[in-house]
C-alpha positions as YAML, in Angstrom:
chain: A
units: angstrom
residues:
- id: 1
  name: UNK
  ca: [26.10, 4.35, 66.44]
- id: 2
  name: UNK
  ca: [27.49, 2.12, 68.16]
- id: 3
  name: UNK
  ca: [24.47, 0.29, 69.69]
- id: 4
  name: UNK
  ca: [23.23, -0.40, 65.89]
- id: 5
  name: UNK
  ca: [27.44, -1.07, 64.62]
- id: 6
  name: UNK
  ca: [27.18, -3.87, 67.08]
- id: 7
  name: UNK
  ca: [24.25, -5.28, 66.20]
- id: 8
  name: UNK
  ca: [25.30, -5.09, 62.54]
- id: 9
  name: UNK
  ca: [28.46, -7.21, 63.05]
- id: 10
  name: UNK
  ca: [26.10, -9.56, 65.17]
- id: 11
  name: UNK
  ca: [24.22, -10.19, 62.19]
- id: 12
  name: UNK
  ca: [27.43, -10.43, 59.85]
- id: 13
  name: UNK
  ca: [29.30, -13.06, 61.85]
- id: 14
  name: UNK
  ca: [25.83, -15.06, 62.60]
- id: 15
  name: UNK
  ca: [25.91, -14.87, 58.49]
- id: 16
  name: UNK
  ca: [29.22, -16.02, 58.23]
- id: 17
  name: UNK
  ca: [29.02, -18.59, 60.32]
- id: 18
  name: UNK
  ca: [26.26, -20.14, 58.64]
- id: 19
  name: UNK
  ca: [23.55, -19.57, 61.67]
- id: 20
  name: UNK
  ca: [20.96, -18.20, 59.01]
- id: 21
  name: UNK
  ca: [20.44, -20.71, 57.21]
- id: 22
  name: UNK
  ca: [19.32, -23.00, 60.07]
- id: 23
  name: UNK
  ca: [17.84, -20.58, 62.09]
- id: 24
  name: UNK
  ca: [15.17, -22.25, 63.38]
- id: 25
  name: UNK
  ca: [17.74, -24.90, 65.13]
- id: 26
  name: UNK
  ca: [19.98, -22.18, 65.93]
- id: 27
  name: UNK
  ca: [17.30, -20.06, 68.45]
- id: 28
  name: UNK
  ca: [16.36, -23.75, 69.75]
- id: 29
  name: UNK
  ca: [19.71, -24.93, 70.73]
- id: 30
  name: UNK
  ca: [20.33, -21.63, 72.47]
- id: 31
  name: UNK
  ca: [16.36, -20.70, 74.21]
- id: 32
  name: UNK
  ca: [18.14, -21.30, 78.22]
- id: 33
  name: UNK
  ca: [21.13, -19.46, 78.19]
- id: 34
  name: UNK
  ca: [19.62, -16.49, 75.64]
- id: 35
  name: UNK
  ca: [16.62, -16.41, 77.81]
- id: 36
  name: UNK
  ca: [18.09, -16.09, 81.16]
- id: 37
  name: UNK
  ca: [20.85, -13.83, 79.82]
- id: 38
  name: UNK
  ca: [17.71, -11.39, 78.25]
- id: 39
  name: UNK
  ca: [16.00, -11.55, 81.72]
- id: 40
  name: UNK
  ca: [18.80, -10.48, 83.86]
- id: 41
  name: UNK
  ca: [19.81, -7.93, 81.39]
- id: 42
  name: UNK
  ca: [16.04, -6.62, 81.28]
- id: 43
  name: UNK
  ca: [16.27, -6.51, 84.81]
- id: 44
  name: UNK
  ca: [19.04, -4.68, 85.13]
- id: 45
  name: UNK
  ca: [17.38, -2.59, 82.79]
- id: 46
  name: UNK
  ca: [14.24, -1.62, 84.99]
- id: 47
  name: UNK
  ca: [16.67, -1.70, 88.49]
- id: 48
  name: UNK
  ca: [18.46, 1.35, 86.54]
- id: 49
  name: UNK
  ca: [15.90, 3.05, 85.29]
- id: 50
  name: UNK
  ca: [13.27, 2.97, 88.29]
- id: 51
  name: UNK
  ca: [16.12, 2.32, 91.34]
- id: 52
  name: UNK
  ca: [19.42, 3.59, 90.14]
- id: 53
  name: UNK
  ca: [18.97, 6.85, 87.89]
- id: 54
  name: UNK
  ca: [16.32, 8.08, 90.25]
- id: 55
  name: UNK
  ca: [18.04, 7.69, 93.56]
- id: 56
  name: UNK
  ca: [21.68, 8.07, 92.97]
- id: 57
  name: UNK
  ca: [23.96, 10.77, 91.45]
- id: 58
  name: UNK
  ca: [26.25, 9.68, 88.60]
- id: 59
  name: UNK
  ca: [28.58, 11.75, 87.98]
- id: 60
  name: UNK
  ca: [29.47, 11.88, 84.40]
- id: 61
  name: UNK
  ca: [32.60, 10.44, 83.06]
- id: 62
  name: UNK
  ca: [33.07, 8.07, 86.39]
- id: 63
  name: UNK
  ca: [34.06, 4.55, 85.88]
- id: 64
  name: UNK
  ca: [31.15, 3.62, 87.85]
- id: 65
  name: UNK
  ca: [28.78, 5.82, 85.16]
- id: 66
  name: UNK
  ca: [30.14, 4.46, 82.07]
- id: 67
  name: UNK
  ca: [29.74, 1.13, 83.53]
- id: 68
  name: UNK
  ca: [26.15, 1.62, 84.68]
- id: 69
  name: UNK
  ca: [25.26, 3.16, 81.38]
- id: 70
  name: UNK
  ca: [27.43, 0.31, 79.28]
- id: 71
  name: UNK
  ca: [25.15, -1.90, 80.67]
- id: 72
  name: UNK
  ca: [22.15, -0.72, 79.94]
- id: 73
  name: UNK
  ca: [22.89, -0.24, 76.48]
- id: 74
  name: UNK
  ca: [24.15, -4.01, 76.26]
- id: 75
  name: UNK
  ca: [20.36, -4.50, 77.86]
- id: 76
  name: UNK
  ca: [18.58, -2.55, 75.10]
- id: 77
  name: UNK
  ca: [20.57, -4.73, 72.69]
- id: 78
  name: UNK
  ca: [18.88, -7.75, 74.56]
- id: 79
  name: UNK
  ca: [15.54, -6.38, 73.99]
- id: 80
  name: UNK
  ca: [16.22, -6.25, 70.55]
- id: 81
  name: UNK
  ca: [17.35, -9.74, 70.21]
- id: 82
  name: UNK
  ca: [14.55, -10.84, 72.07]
- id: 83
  name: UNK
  ca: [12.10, -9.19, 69.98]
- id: 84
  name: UNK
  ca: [14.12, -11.10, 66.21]
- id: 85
  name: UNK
  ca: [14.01, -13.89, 68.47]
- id: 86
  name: UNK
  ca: [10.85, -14.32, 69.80]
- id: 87
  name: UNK
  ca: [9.86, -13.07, 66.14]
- id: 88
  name: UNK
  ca: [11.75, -16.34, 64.74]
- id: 89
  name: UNK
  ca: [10.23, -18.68, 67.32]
- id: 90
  name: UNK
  ca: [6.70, -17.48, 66.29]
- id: 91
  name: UNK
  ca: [7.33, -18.00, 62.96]
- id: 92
  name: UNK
  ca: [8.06, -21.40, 63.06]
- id: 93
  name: UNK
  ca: [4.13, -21.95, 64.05]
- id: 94
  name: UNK
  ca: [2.09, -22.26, 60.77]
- id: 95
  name: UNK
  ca: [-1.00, -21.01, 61.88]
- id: 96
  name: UNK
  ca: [1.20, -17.21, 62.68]
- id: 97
  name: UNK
  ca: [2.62, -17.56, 59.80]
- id: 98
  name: UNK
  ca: [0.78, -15.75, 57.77]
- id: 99
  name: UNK
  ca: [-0.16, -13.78, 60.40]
- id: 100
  name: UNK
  ca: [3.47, -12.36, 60.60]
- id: 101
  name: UNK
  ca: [4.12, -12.03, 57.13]
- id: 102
  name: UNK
  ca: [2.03, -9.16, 56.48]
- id: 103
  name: UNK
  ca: [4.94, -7.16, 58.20]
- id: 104
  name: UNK
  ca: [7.37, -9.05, 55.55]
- id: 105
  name: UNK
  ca: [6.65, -5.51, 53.48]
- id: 106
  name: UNK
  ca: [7.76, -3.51, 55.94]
- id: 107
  name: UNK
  ca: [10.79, -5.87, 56.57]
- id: 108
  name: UNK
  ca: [11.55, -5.21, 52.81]
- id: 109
  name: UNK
  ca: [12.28, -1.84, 53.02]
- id: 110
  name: UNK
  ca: [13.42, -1.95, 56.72]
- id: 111
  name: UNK
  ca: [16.34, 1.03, 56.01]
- id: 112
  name: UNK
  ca: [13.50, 3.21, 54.45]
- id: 113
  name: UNK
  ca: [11.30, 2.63, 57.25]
- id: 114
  name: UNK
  ca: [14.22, 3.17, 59.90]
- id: 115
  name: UNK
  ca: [14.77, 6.10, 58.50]
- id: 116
  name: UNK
  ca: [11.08, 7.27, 57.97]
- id: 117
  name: UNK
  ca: [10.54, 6.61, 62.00]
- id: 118
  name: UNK
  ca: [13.57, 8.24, 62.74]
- id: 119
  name: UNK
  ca: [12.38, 11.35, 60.70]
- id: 120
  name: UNK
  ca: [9.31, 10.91, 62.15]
- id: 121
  name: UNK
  ca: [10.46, 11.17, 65.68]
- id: 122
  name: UNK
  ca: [12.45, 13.93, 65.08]
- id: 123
  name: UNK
  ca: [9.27, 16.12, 63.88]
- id: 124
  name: UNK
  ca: [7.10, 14.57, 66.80]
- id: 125
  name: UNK
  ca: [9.59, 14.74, 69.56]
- id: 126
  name: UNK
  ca: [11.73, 17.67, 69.02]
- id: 127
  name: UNK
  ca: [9.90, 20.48, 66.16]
- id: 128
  name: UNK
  ca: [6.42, 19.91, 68.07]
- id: 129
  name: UNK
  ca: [7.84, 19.58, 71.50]
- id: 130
  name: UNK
  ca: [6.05, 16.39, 72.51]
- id: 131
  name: UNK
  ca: [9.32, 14.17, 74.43]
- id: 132
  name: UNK
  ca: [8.47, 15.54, 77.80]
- id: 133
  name: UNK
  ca: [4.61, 15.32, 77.33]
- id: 134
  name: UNK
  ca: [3.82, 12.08, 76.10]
- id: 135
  name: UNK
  ca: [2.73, 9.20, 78.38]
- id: 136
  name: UNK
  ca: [3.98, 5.52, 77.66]
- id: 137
  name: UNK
  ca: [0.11, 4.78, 76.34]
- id: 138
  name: UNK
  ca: [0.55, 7.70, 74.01]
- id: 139
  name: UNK
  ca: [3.76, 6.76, 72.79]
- id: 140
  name: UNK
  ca: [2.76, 2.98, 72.01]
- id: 141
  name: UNK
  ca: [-0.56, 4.33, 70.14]
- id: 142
  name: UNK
  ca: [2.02, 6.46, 68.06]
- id: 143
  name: UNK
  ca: [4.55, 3.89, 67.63]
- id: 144
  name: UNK
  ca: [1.76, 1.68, 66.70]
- id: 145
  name: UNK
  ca: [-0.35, 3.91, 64.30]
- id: 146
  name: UNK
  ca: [3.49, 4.66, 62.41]
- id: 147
  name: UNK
  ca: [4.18, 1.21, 62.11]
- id: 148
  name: UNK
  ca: [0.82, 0.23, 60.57]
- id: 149
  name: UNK
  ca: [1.57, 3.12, 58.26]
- id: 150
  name: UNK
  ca: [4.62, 1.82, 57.19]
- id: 151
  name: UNK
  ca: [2.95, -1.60, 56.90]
- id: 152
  name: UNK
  ca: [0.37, -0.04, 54.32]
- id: 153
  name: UNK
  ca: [2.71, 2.41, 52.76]
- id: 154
  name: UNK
  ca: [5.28, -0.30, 52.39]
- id: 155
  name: UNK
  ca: [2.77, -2.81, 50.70]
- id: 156
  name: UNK
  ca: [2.00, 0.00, 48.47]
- id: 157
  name: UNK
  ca: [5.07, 0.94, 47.34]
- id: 158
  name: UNK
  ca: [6.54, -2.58, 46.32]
- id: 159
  name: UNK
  ca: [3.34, -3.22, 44.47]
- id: 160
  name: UNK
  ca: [4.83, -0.65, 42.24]
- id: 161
  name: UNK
  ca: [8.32, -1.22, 43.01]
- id: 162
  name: UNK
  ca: [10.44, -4.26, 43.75]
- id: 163
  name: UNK
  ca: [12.98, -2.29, 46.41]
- id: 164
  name: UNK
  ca: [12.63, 0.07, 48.73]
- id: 165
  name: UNK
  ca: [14.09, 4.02, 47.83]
- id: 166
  name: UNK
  ca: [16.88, 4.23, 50.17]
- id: 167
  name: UNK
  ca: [17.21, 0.37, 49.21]
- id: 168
  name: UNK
  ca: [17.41, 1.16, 45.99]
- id: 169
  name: UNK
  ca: [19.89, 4.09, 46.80]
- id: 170
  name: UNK
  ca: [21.81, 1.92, 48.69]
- id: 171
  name: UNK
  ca: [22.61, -0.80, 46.02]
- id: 172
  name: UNK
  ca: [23.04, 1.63, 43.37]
- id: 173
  name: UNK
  ca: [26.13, 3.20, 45.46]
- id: 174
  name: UNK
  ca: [27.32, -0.19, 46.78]
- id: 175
  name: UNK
  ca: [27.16, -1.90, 43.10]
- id: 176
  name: UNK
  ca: [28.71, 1.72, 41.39]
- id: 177
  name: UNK
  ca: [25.88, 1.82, 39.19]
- id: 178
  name: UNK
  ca: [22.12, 2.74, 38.45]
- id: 179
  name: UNK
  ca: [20.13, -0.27, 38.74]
- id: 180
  name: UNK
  ca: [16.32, -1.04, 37.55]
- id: 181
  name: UNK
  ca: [13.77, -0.12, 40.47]
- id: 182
  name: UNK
  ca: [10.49, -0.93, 38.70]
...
């Protein structure tokens, strides 16, 4: 909660402050300090993961824990923004563009999707026991095969439908009212 909390009011003040609009200028006037910010946060990332966790005893609760494990979450929020980023520079090149817009359906009903993966995890990783006997090849060719999924079922879906169903959900609750789908 709040990993994706923070990364929500990220994207409301970038909103706000007008970043979105010119985003393309935005991610070029800030490549140098982003990128070397992302690589020492990734870094930190692996040292914990491969030289901390493995070798060291952290006793839960400890200032030294929290701050350990602050920081890694701060560096899976860097991976993030490095994947919207590097997403955003690529999409400035017009021969990816089109490329990268097949995932635009998927990006269309991102909160059904989230949810769908999510739901999908759950099944995969806890009801059929597979967290502690997948490798990290198996778990891209799952992530992957999901997402393409999602790509299709997506593309599908709004070729019936102009918003997503938990989209849909969504702005009926936030406007107080049922509003067209089709």
């Amino acid at each position: 909660l709040p990993f994706a909390a923070s990364i929500a009011i990220l994207g409301a003040y970038l909103v706000k402050k007008g970043v979105v609009n010119n985003i393309y200028n935005f991610i070029y006037k800030i490549r140098i300090p982003f990128l070397l910010t992302i690589i020492g946060l990734i870094s930190y990332r692996f040292v914990f993961l491969y030289g901390i966790r493995p070798n060291y005893h952290l006793e839960p609760g400890s200032i030294y824990s929290i701050l350990l494990i602050n920081l890694f979450i701060l560096a899976d929020m860097a991976m993030a923004l490095l994947y919207v980023w590097i997403l955003i520079f690529l999409f400035q090149k017009q021969s990816l563009k089109k490329l990268l817009s097949i995932f635009s359906y998927a990006g269309k009903m991102a909160f059904t999707n989230y949810i769908l993966q999510s739901i999908i995890g759950y099944i995969l990783m806890r009801s059929l026991g597979l967290y502690e006997l997948l490798t990290p090849s198996m778990a891209i060719l799952i992530v992957l095969f999901v997402f393409i999924g999602q790509v299709i079922l997506s593309k599908l879906w709004l070729s019936s439908f102009k918003l997503g169903p938990l989209e849909w959900l969504w702005r009926c609750i936030s406007y107080g009212k049922i509003i067209p789908i089709k």
